[in-house]
C-alpha positions as CSV (number, residue, x, y, z in Angstrom):
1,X,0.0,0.0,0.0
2,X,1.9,3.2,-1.4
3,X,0.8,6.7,0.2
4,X,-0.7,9.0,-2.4
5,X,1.0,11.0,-4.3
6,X,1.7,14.5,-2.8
7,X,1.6,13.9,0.5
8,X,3.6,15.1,3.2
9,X,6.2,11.9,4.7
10,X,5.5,11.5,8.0
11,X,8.7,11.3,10.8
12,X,8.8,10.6,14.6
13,X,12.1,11.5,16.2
14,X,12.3,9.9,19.7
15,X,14.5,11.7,22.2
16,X,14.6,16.0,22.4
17,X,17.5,16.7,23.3
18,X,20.0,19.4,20.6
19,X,19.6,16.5,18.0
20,X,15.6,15.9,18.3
21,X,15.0,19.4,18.6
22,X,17.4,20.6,15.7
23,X,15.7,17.4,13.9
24,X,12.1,18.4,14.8
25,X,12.6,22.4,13.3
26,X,14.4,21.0,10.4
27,X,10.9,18.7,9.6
28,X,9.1,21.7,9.9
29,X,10.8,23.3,7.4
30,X,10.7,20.4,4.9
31,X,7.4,20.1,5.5
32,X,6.9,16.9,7.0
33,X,4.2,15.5,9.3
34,X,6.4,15.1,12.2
35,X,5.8,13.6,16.1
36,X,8.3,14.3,18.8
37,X,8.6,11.7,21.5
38,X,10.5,12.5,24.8
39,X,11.0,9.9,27.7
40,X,10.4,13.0,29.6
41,X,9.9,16.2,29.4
42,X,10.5,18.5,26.6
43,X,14.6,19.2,26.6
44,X,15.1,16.5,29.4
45,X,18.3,14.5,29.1
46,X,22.0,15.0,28.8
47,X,22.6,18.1,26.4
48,X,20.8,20.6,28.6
49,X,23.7,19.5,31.3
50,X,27.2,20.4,28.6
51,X,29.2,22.6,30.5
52,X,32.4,22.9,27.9
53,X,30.5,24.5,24.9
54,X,30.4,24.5,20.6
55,X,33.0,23.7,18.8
56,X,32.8,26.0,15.8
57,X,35.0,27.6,13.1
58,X,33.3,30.7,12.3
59,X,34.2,33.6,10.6
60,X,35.6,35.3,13.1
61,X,38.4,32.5,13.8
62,X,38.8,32.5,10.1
63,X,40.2,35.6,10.0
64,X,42.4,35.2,13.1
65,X,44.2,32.2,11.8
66,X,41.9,29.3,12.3
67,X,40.3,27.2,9.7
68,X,38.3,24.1,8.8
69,X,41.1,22.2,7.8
70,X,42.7,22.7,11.6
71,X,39.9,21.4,13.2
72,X,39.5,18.4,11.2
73,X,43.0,17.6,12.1
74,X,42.4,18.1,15.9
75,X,39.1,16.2,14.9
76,X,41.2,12.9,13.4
77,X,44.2,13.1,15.7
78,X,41.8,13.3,19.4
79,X,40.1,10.2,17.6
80,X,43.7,8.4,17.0
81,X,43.2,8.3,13.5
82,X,40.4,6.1,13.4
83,X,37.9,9.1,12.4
84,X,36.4,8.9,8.9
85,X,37.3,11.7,6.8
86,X,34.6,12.5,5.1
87,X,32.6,12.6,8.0
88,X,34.9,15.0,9.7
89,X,34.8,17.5,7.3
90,X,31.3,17.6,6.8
91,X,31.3,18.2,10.1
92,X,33.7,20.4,10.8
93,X,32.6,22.1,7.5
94,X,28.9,22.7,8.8
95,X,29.8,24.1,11.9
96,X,29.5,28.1,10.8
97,X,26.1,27.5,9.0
98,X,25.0,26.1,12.0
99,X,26.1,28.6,14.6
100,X,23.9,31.2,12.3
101,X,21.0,28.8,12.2
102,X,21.0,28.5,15.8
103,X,20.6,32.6,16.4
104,X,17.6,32.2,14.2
105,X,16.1,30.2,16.7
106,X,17.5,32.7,19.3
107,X,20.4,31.5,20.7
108,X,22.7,33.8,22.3
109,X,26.0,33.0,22.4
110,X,28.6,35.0,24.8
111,X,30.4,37.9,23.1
112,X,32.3,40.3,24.2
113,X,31.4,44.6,24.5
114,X,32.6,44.9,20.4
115,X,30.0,41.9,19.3
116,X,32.0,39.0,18.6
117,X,32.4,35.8,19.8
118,X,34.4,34.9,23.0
119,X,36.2,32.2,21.9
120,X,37.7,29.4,24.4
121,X,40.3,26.6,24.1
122,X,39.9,23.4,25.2
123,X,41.7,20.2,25.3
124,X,43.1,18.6,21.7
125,X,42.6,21.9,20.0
126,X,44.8,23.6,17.9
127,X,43.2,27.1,18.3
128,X,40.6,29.3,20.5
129,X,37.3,27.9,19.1
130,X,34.7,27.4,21.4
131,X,31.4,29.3,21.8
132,X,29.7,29.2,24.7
133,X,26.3,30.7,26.3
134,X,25.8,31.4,29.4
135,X,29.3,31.3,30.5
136,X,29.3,27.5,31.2
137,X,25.5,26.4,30.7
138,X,26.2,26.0,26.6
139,X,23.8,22.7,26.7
140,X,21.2,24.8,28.8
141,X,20.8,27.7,26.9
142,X,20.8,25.8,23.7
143,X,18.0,23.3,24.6
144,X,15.7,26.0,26.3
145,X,15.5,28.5,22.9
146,X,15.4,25.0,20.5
147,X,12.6,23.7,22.7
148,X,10.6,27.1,23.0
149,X,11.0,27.1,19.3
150,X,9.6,23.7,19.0
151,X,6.5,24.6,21.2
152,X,5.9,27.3,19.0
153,X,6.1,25.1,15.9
154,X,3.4,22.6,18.1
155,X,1.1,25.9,18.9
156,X,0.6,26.3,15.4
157,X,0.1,23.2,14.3
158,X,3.4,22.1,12.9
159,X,4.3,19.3,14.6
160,X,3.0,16.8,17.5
161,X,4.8,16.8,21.0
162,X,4.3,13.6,23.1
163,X,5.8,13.8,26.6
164,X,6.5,11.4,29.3
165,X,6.0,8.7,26.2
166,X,8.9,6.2,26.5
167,X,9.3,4.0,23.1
168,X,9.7,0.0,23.4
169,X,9.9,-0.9,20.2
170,X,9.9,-0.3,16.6
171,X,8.1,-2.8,14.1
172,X,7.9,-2.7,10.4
173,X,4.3,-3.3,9.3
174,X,3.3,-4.8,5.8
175,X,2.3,-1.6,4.6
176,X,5.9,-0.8,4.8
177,X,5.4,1.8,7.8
178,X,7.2,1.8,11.0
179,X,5.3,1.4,14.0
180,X,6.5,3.1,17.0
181,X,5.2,1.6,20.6
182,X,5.6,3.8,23.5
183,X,4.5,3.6,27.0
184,X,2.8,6.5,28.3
185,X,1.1,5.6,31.8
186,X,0.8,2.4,31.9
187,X,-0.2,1.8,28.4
188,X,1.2,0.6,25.3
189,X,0.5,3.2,22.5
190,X,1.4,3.5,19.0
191,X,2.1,5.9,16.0
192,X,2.7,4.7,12.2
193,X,5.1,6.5,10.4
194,X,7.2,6.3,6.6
195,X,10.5,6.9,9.1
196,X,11.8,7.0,12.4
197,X,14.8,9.1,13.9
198,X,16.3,8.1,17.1
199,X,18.0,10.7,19.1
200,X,18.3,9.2,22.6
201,X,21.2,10.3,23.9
202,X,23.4,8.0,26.0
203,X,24.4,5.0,27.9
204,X,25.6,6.6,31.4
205,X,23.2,4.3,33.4
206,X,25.2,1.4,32.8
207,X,28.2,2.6,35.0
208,X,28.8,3.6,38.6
209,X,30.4,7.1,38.0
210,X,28.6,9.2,35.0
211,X,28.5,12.4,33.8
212,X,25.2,11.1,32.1
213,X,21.7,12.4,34.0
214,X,19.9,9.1,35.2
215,X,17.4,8.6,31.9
216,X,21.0,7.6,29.9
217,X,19.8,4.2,29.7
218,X,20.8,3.2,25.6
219,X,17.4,3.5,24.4
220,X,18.1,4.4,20.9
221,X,20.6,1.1,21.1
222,X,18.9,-1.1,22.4
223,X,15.8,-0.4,19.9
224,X,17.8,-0.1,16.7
225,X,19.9,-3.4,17.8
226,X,16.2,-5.1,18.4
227,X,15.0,-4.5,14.6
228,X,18.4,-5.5,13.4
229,X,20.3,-2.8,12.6
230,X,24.2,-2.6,12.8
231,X,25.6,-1.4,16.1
232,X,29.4,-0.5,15.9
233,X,32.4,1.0,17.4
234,X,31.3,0.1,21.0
235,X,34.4,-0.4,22.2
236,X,35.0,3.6,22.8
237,X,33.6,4.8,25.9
238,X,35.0,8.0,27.1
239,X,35.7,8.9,30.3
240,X,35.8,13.0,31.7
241,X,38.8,13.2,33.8
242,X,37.6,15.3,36.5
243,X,33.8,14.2,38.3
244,X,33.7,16.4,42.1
245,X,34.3,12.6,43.4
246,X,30.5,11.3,44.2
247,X,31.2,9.3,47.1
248,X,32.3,12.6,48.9
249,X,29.4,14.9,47.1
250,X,27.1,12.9,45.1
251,X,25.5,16.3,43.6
252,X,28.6,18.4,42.7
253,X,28.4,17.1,39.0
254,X,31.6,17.3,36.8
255,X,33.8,20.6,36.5
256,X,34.2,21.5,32.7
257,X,37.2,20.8,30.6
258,X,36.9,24.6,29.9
259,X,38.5,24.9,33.4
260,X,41.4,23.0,32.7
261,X,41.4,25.6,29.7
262,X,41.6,28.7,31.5
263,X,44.6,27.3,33.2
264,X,43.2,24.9,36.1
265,X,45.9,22.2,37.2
266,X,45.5,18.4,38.0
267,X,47.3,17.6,41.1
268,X,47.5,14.7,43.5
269,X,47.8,14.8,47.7
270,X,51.4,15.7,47.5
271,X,50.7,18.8,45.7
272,X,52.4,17.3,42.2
273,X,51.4,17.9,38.8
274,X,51.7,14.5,37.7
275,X,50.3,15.9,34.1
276,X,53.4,17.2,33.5
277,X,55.4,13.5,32.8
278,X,53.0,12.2,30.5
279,X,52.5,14.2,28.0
280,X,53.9,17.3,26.3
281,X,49.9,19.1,26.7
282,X,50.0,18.2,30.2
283,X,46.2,18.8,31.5
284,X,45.1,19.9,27.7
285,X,46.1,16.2,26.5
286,X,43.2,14.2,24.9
287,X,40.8,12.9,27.7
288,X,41.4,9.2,27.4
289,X,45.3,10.1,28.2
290,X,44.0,12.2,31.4
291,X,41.6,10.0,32.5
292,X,43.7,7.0,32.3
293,X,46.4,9.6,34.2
294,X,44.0,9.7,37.2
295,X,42.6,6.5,37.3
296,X,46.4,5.5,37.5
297,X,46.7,8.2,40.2
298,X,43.7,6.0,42.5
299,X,45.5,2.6,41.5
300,X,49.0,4.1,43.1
301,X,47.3,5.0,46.6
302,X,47.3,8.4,45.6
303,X,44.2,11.0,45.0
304,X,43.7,13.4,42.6
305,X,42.6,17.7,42.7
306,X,41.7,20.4,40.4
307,X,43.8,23.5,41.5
308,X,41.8,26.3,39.9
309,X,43.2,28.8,42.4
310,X,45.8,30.3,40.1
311,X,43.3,31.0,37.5
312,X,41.7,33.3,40.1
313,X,44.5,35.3,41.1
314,X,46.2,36.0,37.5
315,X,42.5,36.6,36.1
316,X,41.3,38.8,38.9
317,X,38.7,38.1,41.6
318,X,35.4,37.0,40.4
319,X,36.9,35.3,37.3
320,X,36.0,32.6,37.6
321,X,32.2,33.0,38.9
322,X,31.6,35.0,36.2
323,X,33.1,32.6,33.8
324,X,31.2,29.6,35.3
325,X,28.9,30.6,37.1
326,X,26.6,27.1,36.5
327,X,29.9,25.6,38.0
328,X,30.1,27.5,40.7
329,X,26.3,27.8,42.1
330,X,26.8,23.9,42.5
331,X,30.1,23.8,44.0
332,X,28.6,26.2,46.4
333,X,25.8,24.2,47.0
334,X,28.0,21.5,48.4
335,X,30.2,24.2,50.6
336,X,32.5,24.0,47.7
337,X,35.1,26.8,46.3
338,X,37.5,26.4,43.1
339,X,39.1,30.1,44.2
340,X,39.9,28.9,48.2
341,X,40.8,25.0,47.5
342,X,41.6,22.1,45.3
343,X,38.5,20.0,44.3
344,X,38.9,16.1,44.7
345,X,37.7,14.6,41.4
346,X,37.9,11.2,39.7
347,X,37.3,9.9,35.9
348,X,34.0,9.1,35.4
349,X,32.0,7.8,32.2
350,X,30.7,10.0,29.9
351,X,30.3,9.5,26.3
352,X,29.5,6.9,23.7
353,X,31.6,7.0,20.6
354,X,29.8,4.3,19.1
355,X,26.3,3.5,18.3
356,X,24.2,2.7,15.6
357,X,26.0,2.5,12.7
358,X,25.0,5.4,10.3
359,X,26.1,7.3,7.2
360,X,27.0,11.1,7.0
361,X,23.1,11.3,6.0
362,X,21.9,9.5,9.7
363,X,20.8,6.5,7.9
364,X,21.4,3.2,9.3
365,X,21.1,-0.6,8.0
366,X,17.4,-0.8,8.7
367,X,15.7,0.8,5.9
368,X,13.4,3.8,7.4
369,X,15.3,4.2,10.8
370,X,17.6,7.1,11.1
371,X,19.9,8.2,14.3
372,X,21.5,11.0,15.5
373,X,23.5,12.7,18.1
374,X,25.2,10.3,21.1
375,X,23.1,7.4,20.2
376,X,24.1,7.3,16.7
377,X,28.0,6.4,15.3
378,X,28.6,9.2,12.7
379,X,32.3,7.6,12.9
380,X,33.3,11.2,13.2
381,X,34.4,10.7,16.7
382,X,36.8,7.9,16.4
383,X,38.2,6.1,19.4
384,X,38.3,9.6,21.4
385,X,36.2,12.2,21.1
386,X,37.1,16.0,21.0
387,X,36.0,18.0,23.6
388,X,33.2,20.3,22.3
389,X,32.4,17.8,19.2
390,X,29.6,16.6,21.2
391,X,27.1,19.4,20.6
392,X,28.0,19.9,17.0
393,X,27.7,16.9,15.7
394,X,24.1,16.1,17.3
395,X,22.8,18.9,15.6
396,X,24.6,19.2,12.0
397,X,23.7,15.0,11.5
398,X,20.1,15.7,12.8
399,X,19.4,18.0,10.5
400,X,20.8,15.9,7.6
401,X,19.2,13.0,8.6
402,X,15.8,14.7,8.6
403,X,16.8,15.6,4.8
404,X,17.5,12.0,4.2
405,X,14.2,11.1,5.7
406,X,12.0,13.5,3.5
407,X,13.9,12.4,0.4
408,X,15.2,8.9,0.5
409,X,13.9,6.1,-1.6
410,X,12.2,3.6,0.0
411,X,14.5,0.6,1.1
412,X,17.5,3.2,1.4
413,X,20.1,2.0,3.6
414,X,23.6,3.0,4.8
415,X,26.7,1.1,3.0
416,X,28.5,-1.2,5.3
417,X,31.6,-1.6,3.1
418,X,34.7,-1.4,5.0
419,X,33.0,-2.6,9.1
420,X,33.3,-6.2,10.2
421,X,30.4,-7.1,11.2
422,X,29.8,-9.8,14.0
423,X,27.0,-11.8,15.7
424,X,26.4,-11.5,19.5
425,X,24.8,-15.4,20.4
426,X,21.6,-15.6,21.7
427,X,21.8,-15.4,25.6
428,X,21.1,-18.7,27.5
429,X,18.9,-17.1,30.4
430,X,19.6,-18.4,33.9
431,X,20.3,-16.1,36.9
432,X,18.7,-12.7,37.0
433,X,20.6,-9.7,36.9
434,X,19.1,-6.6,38.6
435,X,20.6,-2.9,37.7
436,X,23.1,-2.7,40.3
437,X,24.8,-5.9,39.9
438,X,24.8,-4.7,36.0
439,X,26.3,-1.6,36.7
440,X,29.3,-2.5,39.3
441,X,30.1,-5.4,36.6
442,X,30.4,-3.0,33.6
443,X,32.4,-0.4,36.2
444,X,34.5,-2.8,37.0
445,X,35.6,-4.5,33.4
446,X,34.3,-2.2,31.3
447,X,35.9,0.7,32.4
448,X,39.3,2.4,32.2
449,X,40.8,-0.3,31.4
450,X,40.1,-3.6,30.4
451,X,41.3,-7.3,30.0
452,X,41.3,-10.5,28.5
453,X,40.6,-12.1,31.0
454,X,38.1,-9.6,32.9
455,X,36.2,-9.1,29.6
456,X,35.4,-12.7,28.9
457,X,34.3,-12.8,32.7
458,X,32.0,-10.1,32.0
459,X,30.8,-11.8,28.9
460,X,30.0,-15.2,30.3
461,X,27.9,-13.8,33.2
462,X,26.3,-11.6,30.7
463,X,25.2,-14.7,28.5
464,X,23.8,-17.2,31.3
465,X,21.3,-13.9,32.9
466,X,18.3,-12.3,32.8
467,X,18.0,-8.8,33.4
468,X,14.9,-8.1,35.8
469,X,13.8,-5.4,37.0
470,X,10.2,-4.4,39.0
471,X,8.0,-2.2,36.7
472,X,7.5,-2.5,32.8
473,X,9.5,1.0,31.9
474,X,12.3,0.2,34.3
475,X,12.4,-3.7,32.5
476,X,12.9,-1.8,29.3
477,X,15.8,0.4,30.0
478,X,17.4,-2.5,32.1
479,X,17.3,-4.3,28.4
480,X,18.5,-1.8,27.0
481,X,21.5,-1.1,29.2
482,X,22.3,-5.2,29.2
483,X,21.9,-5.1,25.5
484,X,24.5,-2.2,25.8
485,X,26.8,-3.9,28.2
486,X,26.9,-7.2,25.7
487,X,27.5,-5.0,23.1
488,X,30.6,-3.0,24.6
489,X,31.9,-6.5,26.1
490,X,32.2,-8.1,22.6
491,X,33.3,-5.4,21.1
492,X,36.6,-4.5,23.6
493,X,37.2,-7.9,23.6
494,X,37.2,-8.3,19.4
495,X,39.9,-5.2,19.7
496,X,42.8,-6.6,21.3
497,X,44.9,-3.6,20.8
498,X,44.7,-0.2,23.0
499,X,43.4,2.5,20.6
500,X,41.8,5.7,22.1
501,X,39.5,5.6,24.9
502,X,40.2,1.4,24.7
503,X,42.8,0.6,26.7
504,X,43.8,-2.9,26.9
505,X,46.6,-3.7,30.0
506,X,47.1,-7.0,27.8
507,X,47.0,-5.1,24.6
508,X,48.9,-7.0,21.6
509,X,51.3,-5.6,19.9
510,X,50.3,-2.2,18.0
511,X,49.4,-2.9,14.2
512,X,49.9,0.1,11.7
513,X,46.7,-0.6,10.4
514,X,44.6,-1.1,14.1
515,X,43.4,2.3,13.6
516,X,41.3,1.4,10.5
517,X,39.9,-1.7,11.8
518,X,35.4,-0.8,12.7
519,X,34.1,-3.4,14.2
520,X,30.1,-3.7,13.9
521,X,27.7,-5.8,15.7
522,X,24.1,-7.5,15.4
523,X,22.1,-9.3,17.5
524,X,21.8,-13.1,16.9
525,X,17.8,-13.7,15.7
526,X,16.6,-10.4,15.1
527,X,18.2,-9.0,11.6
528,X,16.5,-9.3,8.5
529,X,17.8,-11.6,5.4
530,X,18.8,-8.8,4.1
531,X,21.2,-7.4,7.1
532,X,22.6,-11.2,7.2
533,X,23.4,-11.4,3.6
534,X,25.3,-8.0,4.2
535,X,26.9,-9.4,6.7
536,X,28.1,-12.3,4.8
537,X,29.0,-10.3,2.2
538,X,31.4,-8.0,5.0
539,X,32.6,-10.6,6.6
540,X,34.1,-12.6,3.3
């Protein structure tokens, strides 16, 4: 049954944060019928909490040395080389369009008494190219004037919003739609739709120590994996170097790399900059190399401080309140104070390189699904991502994978040439797992570093449980966090070298070409002939 001719395509994006938002205004101005699902509420989830800010070569830097080419080094070289090229520069490429497109929608970014930008630095980059609003509340501000631009869009009767509508699965019917089921109080609902965009967000749930608010629970994963589609690069989890420790103040959140940027320190008990001797950027090195820096720190008996009071006396008092003021109000809240003392802080989890495996269009292997943002693998990231990436490459992929969406043929699919795709077995259920035991297990060999021998641990526990859990929503983000944990296991364990974020202490000897290696995965029952005969075809 094909829709009649000259009728709008209809689209539901699930998840609102800056990629279902962008994705949402974007549909609007394609015309499509579009419905907005949100777990929550409208702008809930992990973008509204980036501190660090938008990576962007605008104009401005342009003409004060910097330039596209620069940042898609900084880009490929934070992501060791296993980056895609033409993924980074079309993002890197998109970022200045974007920046204007966004003040359309009313974003304010911070600029100084003349009217231009006030451009930061952060770690891995070559050149001051950060914008920011709201000093340290980037995420914030941009998800509060997206969102009122998306209610605007639903008051006139562009667009459906559905809160508080958490979606469990996506079907394919014979009429070739997609059926999206959501629970929404209790009760299983469902829209049709030509397409479906998932822009979930990510995984945080599954570890002790995150960055991630507490909905991070692999949704968009965990659904796409379920009707088949090609999960890959799950190896790469980063982890922030510096979390206000949260067995000492559970609600002190992270303190931005931005701080590290103005000129903030790392230090251990002793007072030493242990930075310093390992590598040549000291506390502006790549986050993997801090984070493993710390975490090393903890193993040694030592523990490990942000010293931000410099910053404070060579910038004037006040600096650095002004400068992060977000920061700030909730160090304050826990008696805290960057300018009077060091800050304990460890390396927590707190971003997803991988994900559904997708072109530079957001398509993925299942015809008439899309992703974007954290849940989605752009392969722009690589094995590390660069600080500030984050932001920009939720929005510039949402927005082309809405494009994709109102103009694909039907049955379009990305191209798998070049990822080796495996099959995760089907689990042999036996002992219940509840979301505890699940996340000290990942902590534990899924983090930092791994192992051999820790990682096939994992695995076999993994593959003889159950994961339970008491009411029907917190069942399905438990499955989608085990699905997630499965996922990551296989997948460190496939790459037995270190590259990036994966560190292996048993690593093999480094292979010139480990770097271009992608490994893809696919549940064991679910894919279509079609995704097995690709994977045939990859694998031969």
């Amino acid at each position: 049954m094909s829709r009649p001719a000259n009728t709008p395509r209809t689209l539901a994006i699930v998840g609102s944060g800056v990629a279902g938002l962008c994705a949402a205004l974007q549909a609007v101005r394609l015309g499509l019928r579009v419905s907005l699902l949100t777990k929550g509420s409208l702008g809930d989830g992990n973008s509204s909490c980036a501190q660090g800010g938008l990576s962007a070569v605008t104009t401005q830097g342009e003409a004060t040395g910097d330039s596209v080419a620069s940042h898609v080094t900084d880009t490929l070289r934070a992501g060791a080389w296993h980056g895609t090229q033409e993924a980074v520069q079309e993002l890197c490429g998109s970022a200045n369009d974007l920046v204007n497109i966004l003040e359309e929608h009313s974003v304010q970014f911070d600029k100084d008494a003349a009217g231009n930008y006030q451009l930061g630095l952060e770690a891995a980059h070559s050149a001051h190219r950060i914008l920011h609003a709201g000093g340290d509340a980037t995420g914030a501000g941009l998800v509060a004037a997206l969102a009122s631009a998306v209610r605007a869009a639903k008051d006139a009767g562009q667009l459906d919003l559905i809160e508080n509508a958490f979606v469990v699965d996506i079907e394919v019917t014979e009429a070739d739609q997609r059926s999206v089921k959501y629970l929404q109080e209790d009760a299983i609902d469902q829209l049709h739709v030509d397409a479906v965009l998932l822009a979930t967000g990510g995984l945080g749930s599954l570890y002790a120590a995150s960055t991630n608010p507490h909905g991070a629970t692999a949704d968009g994963i965990g659904l796409a994996a379920r009707a088949g589609a090609v999960i890959s690069d799950m190896e790469f989890i980063q982890f922030h170097p510096t979390l206000v420790d949260p067995q000492l103040y559970p609600e002190a959140g992270m303190i931005s790399e931005a701080v590290r940027g103005e000129g903030a320190v790392l230090i251990n008990e002793l007072g030493e900059r242990f930075m310093i001797d390992i590598d040549e950027r000291a506390e502006l090195a790549p986050r993997d190399v801090v984070a493993r820096a710390i975490h090393a720190q903890y193993q040694a008996g030592h523990q490990v401080f942000i010293d931000a009071r410099a910053v404070e006396t060579a910038k004037g008092a006040g600096f650095l309140a002004r400068r992060f003021p977000s920061i700030t109000a909730r160090l304050k809240a826990c008696s805290l104070d960057m300018t009077l003392a060091p800050i304990r802080v460890v390396a927590a989890q707190h971003y997803a390189m991988g994900g559904i495996h997708t072109d530079t269009q957001g398509r993925t292997s299942v015809p008439g699904i899309y992703a974007a943002g954290e849940c989605a693998n752009t392969t722009v990231h690589g094995a590390n991502r660069l600080a500030s990436n984050s932001l920009l490459e939720a929005m510039v992929f949402a927005r082309k994978a809405v494009h994709a969406a109102a103009t694909d043929e039907p049955g379009s699919a990305c191209d798998l040439n070049g990822l080796v795709v495996g099959e995760l077995p089907e689990t042999q259920t036996q002992a219940p797992m509840e979301l505890k035991q699940l996340k000290d297990l990942a902590s534990e060999h899924l983090g930092v570093y791994r192992t051999g021998d820790g990682l096939q641990q994992f695995m076999s526990v993994l593959d003889s449980s159950a994961p339970v859990a008491q009411a029907p929503r917190a069942q399905s983000e438990l499955n989608n966090l085990y699905t997630c944990a499965r996922l990551i296991a296989y997948a460190a364990q496939q790459r037995t070298q270190s590259l990036g974020a994966h560190h292996r202490l048993d690593a093999n000897d480094q292979e010139a070409t480990a770097h271009t290696i992608r490994y893809g995965w696919v549940l064991s029952g679910v894919q279509s002939i079609d995704h097995q005969l690709k994977t045939k075809e990859v694998n031969a």
